[in-house]
C-alpha positions in Angstrom: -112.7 -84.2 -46.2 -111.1 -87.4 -47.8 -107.7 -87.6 -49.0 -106.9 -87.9 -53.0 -103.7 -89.6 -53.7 -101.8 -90.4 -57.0 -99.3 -92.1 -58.4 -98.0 -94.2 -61.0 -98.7 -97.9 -59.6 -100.3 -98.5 -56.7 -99.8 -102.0 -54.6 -102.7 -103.4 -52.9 -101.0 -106.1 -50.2 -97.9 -106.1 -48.5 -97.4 -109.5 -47.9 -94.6 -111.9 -50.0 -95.6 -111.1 -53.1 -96.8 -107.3 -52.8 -93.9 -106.3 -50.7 -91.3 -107.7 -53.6 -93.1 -105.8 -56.2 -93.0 -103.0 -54.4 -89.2 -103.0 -53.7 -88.5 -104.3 -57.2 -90.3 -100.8 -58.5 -88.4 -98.9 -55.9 -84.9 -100.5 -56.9 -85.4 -100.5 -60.6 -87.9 -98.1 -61.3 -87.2 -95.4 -58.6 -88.8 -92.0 -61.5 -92.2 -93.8 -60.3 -94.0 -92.9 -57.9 -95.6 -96.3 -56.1 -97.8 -96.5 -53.4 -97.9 -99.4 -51.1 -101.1 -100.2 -48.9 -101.4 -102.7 -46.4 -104.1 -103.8 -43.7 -101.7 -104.3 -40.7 -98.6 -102.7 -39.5 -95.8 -104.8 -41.1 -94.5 -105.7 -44.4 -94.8 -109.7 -45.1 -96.4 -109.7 -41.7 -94.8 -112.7 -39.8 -93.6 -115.6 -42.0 -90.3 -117.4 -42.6 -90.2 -117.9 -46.4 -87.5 -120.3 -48.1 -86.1 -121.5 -51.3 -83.7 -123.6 -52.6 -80.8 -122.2 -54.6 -81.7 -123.9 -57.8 -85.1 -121.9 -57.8 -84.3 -118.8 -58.8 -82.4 -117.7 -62.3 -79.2 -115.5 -61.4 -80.4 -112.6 -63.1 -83.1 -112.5 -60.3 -81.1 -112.2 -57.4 -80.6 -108.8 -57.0 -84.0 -108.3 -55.7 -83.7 -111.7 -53.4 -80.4 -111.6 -52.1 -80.3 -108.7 -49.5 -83.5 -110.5 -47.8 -81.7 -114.2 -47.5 -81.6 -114.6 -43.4 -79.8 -117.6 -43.3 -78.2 -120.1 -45.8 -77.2 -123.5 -45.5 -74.6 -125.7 -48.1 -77.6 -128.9 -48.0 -80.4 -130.2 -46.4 -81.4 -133.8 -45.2 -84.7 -135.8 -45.5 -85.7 -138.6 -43.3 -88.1 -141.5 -44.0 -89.0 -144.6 -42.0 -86.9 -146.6 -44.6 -84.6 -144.2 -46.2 -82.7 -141.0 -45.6 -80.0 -138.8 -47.1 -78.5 -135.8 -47.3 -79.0 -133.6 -51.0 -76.4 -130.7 -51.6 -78.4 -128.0 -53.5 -78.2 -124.9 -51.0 -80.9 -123.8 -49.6 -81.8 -120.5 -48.0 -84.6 -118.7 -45.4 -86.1 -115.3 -45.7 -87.7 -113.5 -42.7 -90.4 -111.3 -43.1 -88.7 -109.1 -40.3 -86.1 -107.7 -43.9 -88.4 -107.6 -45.9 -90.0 -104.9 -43.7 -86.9 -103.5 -43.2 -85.6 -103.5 -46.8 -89.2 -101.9 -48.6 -88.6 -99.3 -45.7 -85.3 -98.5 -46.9 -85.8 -98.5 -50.6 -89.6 -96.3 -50.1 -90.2 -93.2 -49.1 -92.3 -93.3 -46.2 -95.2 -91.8 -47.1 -95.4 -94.0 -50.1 -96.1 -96.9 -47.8 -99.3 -97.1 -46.0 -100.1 -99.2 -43.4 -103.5 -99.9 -41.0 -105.0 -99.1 -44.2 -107.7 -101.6 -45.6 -108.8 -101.8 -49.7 -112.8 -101.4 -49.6 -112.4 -101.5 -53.6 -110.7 -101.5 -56.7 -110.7 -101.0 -60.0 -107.7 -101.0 -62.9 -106.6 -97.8 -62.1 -108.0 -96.6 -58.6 -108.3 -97.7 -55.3 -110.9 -96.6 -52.1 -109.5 -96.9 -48.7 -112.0 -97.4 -45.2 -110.7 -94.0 -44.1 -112.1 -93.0 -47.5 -108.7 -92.4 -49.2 -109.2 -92.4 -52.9 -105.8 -93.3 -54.7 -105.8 -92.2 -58.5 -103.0 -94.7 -60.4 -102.0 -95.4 -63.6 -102.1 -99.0 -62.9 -103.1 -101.4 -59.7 -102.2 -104.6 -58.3 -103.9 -106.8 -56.6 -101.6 -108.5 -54.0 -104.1 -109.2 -51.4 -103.3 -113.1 -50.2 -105.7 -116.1 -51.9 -109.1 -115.7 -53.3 -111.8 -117.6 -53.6 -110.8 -121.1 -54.3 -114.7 -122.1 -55.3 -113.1 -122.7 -58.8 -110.2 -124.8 -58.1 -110.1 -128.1 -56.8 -107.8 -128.4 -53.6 -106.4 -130.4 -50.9 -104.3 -128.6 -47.9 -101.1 -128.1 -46.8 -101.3 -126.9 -43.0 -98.6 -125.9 -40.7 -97.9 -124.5 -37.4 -94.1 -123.2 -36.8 -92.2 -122.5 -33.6 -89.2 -121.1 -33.2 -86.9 -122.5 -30.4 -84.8 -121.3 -28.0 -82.9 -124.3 -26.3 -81.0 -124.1 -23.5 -77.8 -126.0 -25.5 -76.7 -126.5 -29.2 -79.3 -128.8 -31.4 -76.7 -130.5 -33.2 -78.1 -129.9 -36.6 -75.6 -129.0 -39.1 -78.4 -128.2 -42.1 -81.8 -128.3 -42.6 -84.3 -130.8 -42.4 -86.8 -130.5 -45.0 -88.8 -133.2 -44.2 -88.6 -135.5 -41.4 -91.5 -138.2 -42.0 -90.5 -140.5 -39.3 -92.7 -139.1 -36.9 -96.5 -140.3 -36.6 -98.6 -139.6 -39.3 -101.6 -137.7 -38.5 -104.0 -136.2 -40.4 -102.7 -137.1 -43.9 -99.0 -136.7 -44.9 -96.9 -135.6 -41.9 -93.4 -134.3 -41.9 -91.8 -132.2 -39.8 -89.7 -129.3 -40.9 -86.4 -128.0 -38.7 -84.0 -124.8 -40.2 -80.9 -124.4 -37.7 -80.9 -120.8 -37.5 -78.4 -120.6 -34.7 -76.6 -123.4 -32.3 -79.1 -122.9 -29.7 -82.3 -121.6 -32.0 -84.2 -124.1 -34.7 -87.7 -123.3 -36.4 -89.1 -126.8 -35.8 -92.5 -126.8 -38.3 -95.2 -129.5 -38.5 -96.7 -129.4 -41.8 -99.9 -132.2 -43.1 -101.2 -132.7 -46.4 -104.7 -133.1 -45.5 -108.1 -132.9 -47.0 -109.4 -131.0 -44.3 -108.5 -127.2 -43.9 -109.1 -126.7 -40.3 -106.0 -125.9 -38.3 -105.6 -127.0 -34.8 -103.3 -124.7 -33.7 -103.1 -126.3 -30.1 -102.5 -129.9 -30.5 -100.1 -129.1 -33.5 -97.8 -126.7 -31.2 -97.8 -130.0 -28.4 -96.7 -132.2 -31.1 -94.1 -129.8 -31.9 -93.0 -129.6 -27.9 -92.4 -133.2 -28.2 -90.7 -133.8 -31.0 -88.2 -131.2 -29.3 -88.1 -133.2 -26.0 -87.9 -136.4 -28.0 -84.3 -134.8 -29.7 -83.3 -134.0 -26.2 -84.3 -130.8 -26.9 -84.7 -128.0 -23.5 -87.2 -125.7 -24.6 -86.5 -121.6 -22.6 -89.0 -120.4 -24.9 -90.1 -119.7 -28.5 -89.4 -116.6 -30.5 -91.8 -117.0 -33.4 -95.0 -118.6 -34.2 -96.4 -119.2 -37.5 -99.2 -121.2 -38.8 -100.9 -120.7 -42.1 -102.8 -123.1 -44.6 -102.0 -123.3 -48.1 -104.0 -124.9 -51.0 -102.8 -128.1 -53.0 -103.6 -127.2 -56.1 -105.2 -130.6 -57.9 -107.5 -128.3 -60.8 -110.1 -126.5 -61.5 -110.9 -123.9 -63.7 -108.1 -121.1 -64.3 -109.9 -118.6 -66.1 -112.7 -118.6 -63.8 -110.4 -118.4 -60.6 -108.6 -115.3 -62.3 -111.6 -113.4 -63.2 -113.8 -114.0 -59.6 -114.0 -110.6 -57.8 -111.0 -109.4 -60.2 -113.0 -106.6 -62.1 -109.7 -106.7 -64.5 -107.5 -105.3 -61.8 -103.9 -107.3 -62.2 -102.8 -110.0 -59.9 -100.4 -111.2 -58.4 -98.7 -113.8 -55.7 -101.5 -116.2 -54.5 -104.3 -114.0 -55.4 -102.8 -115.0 -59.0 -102.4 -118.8 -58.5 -98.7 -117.9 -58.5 -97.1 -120.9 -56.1 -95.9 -124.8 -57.0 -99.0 -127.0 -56.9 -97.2 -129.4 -55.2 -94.7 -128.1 -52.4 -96.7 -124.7 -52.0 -93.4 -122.5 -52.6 -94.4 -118.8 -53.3 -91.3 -117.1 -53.3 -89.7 -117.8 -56.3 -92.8 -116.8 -57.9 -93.1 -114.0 -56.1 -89.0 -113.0 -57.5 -89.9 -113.6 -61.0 -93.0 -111.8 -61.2 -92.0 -108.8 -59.6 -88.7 -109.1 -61.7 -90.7 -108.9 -64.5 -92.9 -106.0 -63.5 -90.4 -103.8 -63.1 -89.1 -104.5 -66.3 -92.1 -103.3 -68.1 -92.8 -100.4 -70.1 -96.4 -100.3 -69.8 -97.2 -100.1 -66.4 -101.4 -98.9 -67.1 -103.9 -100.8 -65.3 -105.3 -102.6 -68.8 -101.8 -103.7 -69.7 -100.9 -105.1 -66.6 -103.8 -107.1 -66.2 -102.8 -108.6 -69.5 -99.4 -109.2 -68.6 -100.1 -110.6 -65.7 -102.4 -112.8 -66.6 -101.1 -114.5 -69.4 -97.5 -114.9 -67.6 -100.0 -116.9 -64.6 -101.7 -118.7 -67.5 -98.2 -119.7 -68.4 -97.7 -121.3 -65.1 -100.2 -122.6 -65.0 -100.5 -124.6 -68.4 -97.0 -126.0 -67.8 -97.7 -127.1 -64.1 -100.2 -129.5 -65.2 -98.3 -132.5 -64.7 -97.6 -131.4 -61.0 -101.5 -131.1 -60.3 -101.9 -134.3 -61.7 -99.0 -136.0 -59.2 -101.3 -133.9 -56.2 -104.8 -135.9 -57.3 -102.2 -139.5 -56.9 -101.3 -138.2 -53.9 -104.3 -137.2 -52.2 -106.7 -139.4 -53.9 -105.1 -143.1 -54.5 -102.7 -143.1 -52.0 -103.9 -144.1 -48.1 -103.5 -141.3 -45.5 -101.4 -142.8 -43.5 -99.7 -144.1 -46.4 -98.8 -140.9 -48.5 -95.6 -140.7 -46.8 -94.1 -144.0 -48.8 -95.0 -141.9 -52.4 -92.5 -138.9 -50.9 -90.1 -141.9 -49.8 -89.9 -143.2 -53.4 -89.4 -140.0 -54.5 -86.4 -139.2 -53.2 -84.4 -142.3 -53.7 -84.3 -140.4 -57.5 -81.3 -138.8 -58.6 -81.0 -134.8 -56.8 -80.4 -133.4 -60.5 -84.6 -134.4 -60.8 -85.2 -133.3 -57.4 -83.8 -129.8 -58.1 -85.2 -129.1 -61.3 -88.9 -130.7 -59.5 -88.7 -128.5 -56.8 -88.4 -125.3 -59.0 -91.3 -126.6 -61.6 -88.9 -127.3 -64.2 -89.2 -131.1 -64.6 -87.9 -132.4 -67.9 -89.9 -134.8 -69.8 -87.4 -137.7 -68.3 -87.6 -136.3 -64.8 -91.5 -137.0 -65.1 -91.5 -140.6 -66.5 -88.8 -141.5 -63.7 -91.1 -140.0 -61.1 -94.1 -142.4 -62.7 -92.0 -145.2 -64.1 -91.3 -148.3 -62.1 -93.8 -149.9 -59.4 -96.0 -146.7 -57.6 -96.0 -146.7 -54.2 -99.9 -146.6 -54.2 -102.4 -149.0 -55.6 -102.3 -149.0 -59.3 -106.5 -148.7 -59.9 -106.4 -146.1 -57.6 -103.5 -143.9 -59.4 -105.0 -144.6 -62.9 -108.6 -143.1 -61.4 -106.9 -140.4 -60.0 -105.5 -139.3 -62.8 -108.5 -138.3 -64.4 -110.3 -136.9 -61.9 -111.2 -133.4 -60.9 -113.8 -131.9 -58.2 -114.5 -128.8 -57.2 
């Protein structure tokens, strides 16, 4: 005979977003009873998330700072024609504590893993081993949906992490290193010194093509290690993933495709910058938020939740709009002079860009001035939207 569980929320998704609502609850809310389900066997399942200090209010860090693996003072950028160093601190998050920490603050048979959601509704949940679970509210935490309403390009990445037979040399982070060949749309590569002799080197493209190849990325990767002088032993992570680059669409239709007014949250939700792809300080706030709630009833968190990603997403317009220049008037192999120009500006605007809270200054510096793509191009792009 099938189980029956209840409880008082029940998390559908244990990735970034799932996993920090689920800890948030547990912290802040421990008189609930929360279940947490999950398809695999981890928590955040294998990801290096990271943020930069200026992303995430004080009041939030409670929940964020006990997961912070590393932390650096600055980061650099390089460009073929410019490079420089910016001082806001910036910080890594391994999904290995986040595992750890949602062990430690849940009872264990509140978290359920190998399990897999055949369906939900507002306030119940069927599992494949035909687990019903009874709530008082659900969450929907389970990754992206269907993009069919949003029109997207792609930010695509594959991550190694190095173990070198002698120290790197790098003092801080690179956050994007752009003086290596483009390929595929905008390339950068991405390096986080996590120890003297270890560095998570990461090639990321803004592409309009979503197709990863994993294999000819990771070779790029082993040379831009030997071209540093780099002596690879071996590699102690891998990570790829591909995100979208949000350019439009259609909100209301996104939220409501397959939802059956179950709440949302993390990418399932929209919830990440349209330009850079950063989740996690989305991911803080929103579960922040949850667990400050009274009404925790499937109806009223569907609300919520909805109208704080409506939010977002009505005052991250200007961002989607700076993604159609980017993909759609500026050259492939060209993008790279747009991010150039971009951080010549002063690191106040950089900051504040990088945590979507751009000032109405901040965005006519970033458009004022000659663009670093053809002017008829940029003025078509601006209007434009596909799906």
């Amino acid at each position: 005979m099938a189980d029956s569980l209840k409880c008082d929320v029940a998390v559908l998704g244990a990735g970034l977003a799932g996993g920090l609502v689920a800890l948030a609850l547990a912290k802040r809310r421990p008189e609930l009873t929360v279940l947490l389900i999950e398809e695999t066997d981890r928590i955040g399942g294998n990801h290096v998330w990271s943020f930069f200090d200026s992303d995430v209010d004080e009041a939030d860090r409670w929940l964020v700072t006990p997961l912070i693996s590393y932390g650096w003072r600055g980061y650099d950028v390089q460009f073929p024609a410019h490079a420089r160093m910016l001082g806001t601190p910036y910080y890594s998050v391994e999904s290995e504590r986040l595992d750890a920490e949602v062990r430690v603050a849940m009872p264990a048979e509140c978290i359920l893993t190998g399990r897999r959601v055949l369906a939900a509704s507002p306030k119940a949940a069927v599992l494949d081993d035909g687990t019903r679970i009874d709530a008082g509210g659900v969450i929907d935490a389970r990754g992206g949906a269907t993009l069919r309403h949003l029109d997207c390009g792609w930010q695509k990445f594959v991550g190694h992490e190095l173990v070198l037979d002698a120290p790197h040399g790098l003092e801080r982070p690179i956050v994007m290193d752009a003086t290596v060949e483009q390929h595929d749309g905008y390339r950068f590569v991405y390096c986080l010194p996590f120890a003297a002799d270890r560095v998570f080197v990461e090639d990321t493209y803004y592409s309009e093509f979503a197709h990863l190849h994993v294999d000819s990325i990771a070779a790029r990767i082993a040379r831009y290690a030997e071209a540093r002088g780099w002596k690879v032993t071996s590699i102690a992570r891998r990570e790829s993933g591909v995100l979208p680059v949000v350019m439009g669409g259609d909100f209301d239709a996104y939220w409501q495709s397959g939802s059956g007014g179950v709440a949302k949250v993390g990418a399932r939700a929209a919830m990440y910058h349209p330009t850079t792809g950063y989740s996690l300080p989305d991911a803080i706030r929103t579960a922040v938020m949850i667990a400050g709630e009274t009404d925790l009833s499937g109806a009223a968190l569907h609300t919520r939740l909805k109208a704080h990603a409506r939010a977002a997403w009505d005052a991250r317009g200007f961002y989607r709009m700076l993604d159609r220049m980017l993909f759609r008037a500026a050259a492939p192999t060209e993008r790279y002079r747009v991010l150039e120009r971009f951080y010549t500006l002063d690191g106040g605007l950089v900051r504040r860009f990088y945590a979507a809270q751009s000032t109405g200054m901040d965005k006519f510096r970033i458009l004022a001035g000659k663009p670093p793509v053809p002017v008829g191009r940029a003025i078509a792009a601006l209007g434009e939207t596909r799906r």
